[in-house]
C-alpha positions as CSV (number, residue, x, y, z in Angstrom):
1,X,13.6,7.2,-4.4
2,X,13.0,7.7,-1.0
3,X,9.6,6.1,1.0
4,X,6.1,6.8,0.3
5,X,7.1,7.5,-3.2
6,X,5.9,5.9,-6.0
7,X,7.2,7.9,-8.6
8,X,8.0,7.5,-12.2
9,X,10.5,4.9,-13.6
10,X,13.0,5.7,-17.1
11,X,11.3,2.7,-18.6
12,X,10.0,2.9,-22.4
13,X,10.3,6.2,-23.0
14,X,6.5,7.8,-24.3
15,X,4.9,4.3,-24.6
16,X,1.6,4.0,-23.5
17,X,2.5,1.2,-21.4
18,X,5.2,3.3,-19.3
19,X,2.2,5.6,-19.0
20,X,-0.2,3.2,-17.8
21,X,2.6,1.5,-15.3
22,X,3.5,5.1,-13.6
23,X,-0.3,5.3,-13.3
24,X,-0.7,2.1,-11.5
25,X,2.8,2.8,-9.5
26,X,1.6,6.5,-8.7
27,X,1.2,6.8,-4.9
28,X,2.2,3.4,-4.2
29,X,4.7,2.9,-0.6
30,X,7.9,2.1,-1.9
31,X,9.3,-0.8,0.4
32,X,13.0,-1.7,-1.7
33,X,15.3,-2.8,0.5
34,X,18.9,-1.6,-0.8
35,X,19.8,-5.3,-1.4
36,X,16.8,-6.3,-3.6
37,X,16.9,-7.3,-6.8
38,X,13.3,-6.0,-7.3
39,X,11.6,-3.0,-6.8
40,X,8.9,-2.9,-4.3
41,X,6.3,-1.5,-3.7
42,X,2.7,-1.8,-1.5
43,X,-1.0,-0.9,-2.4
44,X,-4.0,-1.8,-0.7
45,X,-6.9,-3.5,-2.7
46,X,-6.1,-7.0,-2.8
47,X,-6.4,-9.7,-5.2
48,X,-9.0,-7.9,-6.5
49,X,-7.2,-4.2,-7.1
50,X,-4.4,-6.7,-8.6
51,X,-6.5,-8.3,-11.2
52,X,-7.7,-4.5,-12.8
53,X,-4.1,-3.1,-12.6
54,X,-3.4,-6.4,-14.5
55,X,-6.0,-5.2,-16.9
56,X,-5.8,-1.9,-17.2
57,X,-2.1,-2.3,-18.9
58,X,-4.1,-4.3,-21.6
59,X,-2.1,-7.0,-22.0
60,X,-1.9,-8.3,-26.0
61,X,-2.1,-11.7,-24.9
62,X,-3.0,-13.3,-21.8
63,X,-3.1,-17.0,-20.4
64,X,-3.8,-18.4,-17.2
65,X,-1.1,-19.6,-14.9
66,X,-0.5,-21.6,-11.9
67,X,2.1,-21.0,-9.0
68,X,2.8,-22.4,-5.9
69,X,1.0,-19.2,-4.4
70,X,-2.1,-19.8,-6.2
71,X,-3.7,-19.2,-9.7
72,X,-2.8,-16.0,-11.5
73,X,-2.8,-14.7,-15.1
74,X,0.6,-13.7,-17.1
75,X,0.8,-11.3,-20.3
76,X,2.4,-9.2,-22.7
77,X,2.5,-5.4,-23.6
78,X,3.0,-4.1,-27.1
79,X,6.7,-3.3,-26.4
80,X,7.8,-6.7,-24.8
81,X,7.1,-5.8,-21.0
82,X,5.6,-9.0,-19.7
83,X,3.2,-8.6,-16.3
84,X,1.6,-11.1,-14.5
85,X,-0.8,-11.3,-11.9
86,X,-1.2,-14.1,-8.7
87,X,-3.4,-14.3,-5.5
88,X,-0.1,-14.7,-3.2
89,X,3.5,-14.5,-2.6
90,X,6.0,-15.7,-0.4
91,X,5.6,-11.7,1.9
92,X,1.7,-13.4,2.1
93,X,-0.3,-10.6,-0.4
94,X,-1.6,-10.3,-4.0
95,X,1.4,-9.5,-6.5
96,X,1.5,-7.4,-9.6
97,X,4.9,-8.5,-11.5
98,X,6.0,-6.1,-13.9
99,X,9.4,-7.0,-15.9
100,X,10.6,-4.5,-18.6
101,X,13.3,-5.1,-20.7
102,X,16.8,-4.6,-19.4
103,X,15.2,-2.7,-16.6
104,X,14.8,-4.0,-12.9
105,X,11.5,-5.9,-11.4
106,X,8.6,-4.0,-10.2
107,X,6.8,-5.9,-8.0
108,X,3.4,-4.7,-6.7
109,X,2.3,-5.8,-3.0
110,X,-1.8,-5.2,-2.8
């Protein structure tokens, strides 16, 4: 994928949480250097934007956590993906963690 991308990822196949993630992913800058173990990508928004991408996946459960970059919320989609959400990171913005299963991390600078 090449920059200023976004894109679609071969995740779940017709889930509607691969659905909802290409949504949120859709027009995002792709920033993955070639020797990251995570995708990349930037949005603008903040925290804020963060928190209703978090939401918008409709997590099945949800539960507040803590990290050293502030306090954040983690949850699950109905086919395993977990996603969680926090203020901060070590790059300085708002994250948007996305892990699928056997796939690579998509992580969501805002």
């Amino acid at each position: 994928m090449g920059k200023g991308g976004g894109g679609h990822f071969s995740g779940t196949r017709g889930s509607s949480s691969s659905k909802s993630i290409n949504k949120i992913i859709n027009g995002a800058k792709e920033t993955t250097r070639p020797i990251g173990k995570a995708r990349n990508l930037e949005k603008s928004g903040g925290y804020k934007k963060a928190l209703e991408d978090f939401s918008s996946l409709n997590p099945n459960s949800t539960k507040s956590i803590s990290t050293k970059y502030g306090d954040g919320k983690f949850g699950v989609l109905e086919d395993g993906t977990t996603i969680s959400v926090r203020p901060g990171s070590k790059t300085g913005g708002a994250t948007l963690e996305i892990k699928i299963p056997g796939k690579r991390l998509i992580k969501i600078r805002y």
